[in-house]
C-alpha positions as CSV (number, residue, x, y, z in Angstrom):
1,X,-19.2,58.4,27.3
2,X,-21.7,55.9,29.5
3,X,-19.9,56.9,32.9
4,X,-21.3,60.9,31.4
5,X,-24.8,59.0,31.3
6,X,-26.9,59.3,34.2
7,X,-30.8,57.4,33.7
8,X,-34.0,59.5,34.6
9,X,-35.6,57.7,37.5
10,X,-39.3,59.5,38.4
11,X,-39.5,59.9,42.2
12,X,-42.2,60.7,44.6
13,X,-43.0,64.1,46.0
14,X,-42.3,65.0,49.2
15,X,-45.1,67.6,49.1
16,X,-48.0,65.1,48.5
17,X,-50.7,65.1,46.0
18,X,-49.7,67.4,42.6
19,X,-52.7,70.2,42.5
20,X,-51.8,72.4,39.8
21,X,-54.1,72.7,37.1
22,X,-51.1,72.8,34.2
23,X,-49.1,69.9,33.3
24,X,-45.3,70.1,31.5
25,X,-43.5,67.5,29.9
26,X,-41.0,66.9,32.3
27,X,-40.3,63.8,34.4
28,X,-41.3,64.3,38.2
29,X,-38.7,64.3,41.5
30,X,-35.5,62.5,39.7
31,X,-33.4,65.0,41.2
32,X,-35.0,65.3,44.8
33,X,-38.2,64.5,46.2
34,X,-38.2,68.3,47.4
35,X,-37.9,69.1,43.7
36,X,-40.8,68.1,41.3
37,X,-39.5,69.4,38.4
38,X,-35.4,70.1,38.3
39,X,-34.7,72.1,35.3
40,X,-37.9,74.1,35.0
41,X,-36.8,75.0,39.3
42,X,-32.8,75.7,38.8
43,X,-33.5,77.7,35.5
44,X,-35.6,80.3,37.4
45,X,-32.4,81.4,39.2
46,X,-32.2,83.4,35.8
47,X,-34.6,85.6,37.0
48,X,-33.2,86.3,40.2
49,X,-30.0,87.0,39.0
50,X,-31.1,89.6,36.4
51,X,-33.4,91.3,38.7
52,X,-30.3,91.6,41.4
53,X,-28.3,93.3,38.7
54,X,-31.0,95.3,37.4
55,X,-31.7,96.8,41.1
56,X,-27.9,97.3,41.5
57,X,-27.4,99.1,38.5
58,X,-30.4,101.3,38.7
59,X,-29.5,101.8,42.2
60,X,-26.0,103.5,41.2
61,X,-27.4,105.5,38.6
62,X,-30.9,107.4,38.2
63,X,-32.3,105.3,41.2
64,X,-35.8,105.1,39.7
65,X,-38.1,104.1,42.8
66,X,-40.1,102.7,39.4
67,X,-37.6,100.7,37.3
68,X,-35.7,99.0,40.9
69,X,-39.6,97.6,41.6
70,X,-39.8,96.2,37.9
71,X,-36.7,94.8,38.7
72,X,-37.9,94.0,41.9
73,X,-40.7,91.8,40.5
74,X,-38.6,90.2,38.0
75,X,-37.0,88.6,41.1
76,X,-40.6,87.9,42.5
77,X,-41.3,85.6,39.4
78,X,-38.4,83.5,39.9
79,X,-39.2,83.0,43.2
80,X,-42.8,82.6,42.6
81,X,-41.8,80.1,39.4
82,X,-39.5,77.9,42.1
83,X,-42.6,77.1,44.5
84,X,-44.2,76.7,41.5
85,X,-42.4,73.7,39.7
86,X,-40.4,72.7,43.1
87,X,-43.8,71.3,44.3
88,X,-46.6,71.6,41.8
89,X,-49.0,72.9,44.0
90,X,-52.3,74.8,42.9
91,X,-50.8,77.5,45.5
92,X,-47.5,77.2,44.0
93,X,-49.3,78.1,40.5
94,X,-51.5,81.3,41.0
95,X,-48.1,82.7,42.7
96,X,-46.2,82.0,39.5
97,X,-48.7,83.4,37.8
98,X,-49.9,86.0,40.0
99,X,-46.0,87.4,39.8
100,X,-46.1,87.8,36.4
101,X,-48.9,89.6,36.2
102,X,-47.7,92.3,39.4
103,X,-44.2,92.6,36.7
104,X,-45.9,93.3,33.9
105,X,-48.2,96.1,35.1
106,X,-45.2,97.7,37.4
107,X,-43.8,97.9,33.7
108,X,-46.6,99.3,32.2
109,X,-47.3,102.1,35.2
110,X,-43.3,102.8,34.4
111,X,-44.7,103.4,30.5
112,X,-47.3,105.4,30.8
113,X,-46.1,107.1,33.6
114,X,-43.1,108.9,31.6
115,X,-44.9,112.6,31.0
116,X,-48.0,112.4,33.5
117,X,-47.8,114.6,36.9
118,X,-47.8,113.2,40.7
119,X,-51.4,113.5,40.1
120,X,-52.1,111.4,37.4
121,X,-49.4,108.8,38.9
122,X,-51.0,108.4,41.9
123,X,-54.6,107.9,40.0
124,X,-52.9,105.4,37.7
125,X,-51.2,103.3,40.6
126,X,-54.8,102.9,42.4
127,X,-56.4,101.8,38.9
128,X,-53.8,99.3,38.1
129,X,-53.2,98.0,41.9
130,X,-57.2,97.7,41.7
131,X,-57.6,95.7,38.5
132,X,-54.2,93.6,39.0
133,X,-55.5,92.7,42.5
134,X,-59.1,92.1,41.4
135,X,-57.8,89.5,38.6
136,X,-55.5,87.9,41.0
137,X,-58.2,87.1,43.4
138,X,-60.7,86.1,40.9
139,X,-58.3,83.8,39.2
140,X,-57.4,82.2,42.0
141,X,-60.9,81.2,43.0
142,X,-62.2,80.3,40.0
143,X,-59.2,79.3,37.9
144,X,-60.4,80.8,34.9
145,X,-56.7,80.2,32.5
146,X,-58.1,82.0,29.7
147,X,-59.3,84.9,31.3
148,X,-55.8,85.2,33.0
149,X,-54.3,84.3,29.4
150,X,-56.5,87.1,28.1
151,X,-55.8,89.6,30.7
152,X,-52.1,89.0,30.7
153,X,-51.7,89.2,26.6
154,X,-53.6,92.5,26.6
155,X,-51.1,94.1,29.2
156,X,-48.4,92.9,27.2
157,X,-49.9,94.2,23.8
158,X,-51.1,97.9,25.6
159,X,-47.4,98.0,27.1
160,X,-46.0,97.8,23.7
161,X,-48.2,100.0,21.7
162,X,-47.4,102.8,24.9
163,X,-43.6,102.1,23.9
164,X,-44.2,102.5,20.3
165,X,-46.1,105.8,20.6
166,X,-43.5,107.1,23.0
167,X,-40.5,106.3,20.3
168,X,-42.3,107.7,17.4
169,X,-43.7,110.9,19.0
170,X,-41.0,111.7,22.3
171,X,-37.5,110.1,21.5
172,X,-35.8,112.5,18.7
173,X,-31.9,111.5,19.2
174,X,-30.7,109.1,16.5
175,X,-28.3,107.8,19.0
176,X,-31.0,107.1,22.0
177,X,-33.4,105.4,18.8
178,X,-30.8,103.7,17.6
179,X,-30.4,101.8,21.1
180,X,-34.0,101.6,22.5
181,X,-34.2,99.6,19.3
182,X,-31.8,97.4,19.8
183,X,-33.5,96.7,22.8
184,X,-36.4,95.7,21.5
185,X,-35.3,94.0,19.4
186,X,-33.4,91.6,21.9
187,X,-35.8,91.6,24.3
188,X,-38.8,90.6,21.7
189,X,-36.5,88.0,20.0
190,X,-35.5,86.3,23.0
191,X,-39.1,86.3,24.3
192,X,-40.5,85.1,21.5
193,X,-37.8,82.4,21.5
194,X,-38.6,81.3,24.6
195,X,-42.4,81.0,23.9
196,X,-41.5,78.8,20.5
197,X,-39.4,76.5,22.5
198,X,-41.8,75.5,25.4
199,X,-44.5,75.3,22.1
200,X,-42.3,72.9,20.5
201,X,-41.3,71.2,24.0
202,X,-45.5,70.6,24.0
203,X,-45.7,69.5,20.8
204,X,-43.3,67.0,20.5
205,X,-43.3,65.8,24.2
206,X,-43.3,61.9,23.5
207,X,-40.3,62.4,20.9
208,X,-38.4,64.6,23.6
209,X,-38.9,62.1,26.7
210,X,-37.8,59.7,24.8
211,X,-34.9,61.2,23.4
212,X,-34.0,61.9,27.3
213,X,-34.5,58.9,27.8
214,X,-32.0,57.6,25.6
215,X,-29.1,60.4,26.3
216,X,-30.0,60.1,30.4
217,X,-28.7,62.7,32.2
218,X,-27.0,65.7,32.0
219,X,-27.2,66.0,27.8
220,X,-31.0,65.3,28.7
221,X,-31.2,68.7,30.5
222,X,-30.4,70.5,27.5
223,X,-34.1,69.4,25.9
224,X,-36.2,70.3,28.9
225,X,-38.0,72.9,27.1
226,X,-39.4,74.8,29.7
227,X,-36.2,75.3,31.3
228,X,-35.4,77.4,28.2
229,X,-38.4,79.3,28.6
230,X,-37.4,80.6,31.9
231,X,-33.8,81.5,30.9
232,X,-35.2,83.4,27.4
233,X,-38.1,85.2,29.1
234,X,-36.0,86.1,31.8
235,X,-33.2,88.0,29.7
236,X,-36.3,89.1,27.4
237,X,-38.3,91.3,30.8
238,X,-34.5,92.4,31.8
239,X,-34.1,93.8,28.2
240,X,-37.6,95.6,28.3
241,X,-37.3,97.1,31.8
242,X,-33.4,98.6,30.9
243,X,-35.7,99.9,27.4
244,X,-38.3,101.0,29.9
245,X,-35.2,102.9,31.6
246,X,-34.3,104.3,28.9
247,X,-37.5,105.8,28.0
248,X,-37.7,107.5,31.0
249,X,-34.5,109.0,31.5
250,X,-34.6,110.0,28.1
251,X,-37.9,111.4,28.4
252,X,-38.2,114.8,30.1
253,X,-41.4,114.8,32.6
254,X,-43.8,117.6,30.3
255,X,-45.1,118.7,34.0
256,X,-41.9,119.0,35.7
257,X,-42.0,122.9,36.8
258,X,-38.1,122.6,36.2
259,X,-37.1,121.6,32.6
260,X,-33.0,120.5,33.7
261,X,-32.4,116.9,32.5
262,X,-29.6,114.4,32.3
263,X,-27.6,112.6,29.8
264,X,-28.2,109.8,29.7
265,X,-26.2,107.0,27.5
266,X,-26.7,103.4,27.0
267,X,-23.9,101.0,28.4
268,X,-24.2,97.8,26.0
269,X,-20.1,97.0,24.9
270,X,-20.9,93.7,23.3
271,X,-24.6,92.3,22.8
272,X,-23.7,89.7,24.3
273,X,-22.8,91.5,27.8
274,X,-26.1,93.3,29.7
275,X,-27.0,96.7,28.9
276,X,-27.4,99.0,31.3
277,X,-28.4,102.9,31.3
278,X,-26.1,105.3,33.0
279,X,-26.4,109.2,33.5
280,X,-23.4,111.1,32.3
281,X,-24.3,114.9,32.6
282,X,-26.0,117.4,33.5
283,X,-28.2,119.7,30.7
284,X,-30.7,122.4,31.1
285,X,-33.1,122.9,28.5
């Protein structure tokens, strides 16, 4: 299967001098000299495409203004992770990263958000928009990677305990807990997935080019860790934001002067399909 065989041959860029401040083990411009990094750029298409059907299915039903912006910025990291690894720019970085940090606290504000009033949502949005803006700014002057590490964990960690106090204390069907679970449950596995794979695409980087080295090209593709990462992280946010959806159309607002809800019903046929939350009728309390 030689003529199957292509060799990796490392390029030049096309965008000058590489400026960003993390490194991957990857082989540089073999594809294109417009693309540093092939896999870890294509593989970030995962993210656009999930976000696009996130928007269009939230669109057609419940058209939360909150859960189409998670989407929304789902798409934003993709786009942010392409200028990222096409040209491996320091600019290129603290949008990647910058991105991910904007998703994570639209997810958030959509969590804590679920049984607050237009007051306490609008006082919320300025307080996150502040401190997501403040860290964005500060990070990219000084560059500080754990202090964006740091900052990014906790949102992730006080996103997830909201969820779990929302379950425990607001969600009462056995049907709706039975598929908000499932939903964590995939979203956390693939996530965590994702994180192991670029770990052990780190660890064993010497074994892995070489290995690539010996296969060439395109069975080569198939151990470019951080390729994975994008695909796994990218179904793993899609999973959390339809969970996030869930929550909130299962979750009647506690300061809504009118107490009429919807059902709502979790479309999921096979778990190997994409879920997606749908309103079926209308109830009053």
């Amino acid at each position: 299967m030689a003529f199957l065989s292509w060799p990796y041959v490392e390029g030049e860029s096309a965008w000058g001098e590489k400026t960003s401040a993390t490194r991957f083990c990857e082989m540089d411009c073999y594809a294109s000299s417009y693309i540093v990094q092939f896999i870890s750029t294509v593989t970030c298409a995962a993210y656009v495409y999930l976000g696009a059907r996130g928007i269009a299915n939230t669109r057609r039903h419940g058209k939360d203004s909150v859960i189409i912006l998670g989407h929304a910025m789902l798409i934003a990291v993709g786009l942010g992770s392409v200028a990222y690894h096409a040209t491996i720019k320091y600019t290129g970085q603290m949008l990647d990263e910058a991105s991910m940090l904007y998703a994570t606290a639209t997810i958030i504000y959509g969590a804590f958000t679920v049984t607050v009033g237009e007051a306490g949502r609008r006082k919320l949005s300025i307080v996150v928009s502040i401190a997501i803006f403040a860290v964005s700014v500060v990070h990219y002057c000084l560059s500080i990677e754990r202090m964006f590490r740091l900052f990014f964990t906790s949102l992730v960690f006080i996103g997830f305990l909201q969820c779990i106090w929302l379950l425990s204390t607001r969600i009462s069907d056995p049907v709706v807990l039975k598929g908000m679970k499932q939903l964590a449950l995939y979203g956390f596995v693939t996530y965590v997935s994702g994180i192991f794979i670029w770990s052990m695409d780190t660890a064993y980087c010497s074994e892995l080019l070489h290995f690539r080295d010996k296969v060439g090209m395109p069975l080569g593709f198939l151990s470019e860790g951080h390729g994975w990462w994008h695909i796994l992280t990218a179904f793993g946010v899609y999973y959390y934001v339809v969970f996030i959806e869930y929550l909130r159309l299962s979750i009647p607002n506690l300061s809504a002067t009118d107490q009429k809800t919807q059902g709502v019903e979790l479309i999921w046929p096979t778990l190997f399909s994409l879920p997606r939350v749908e309103l079926t009728r209308e109830k009053t309390k």
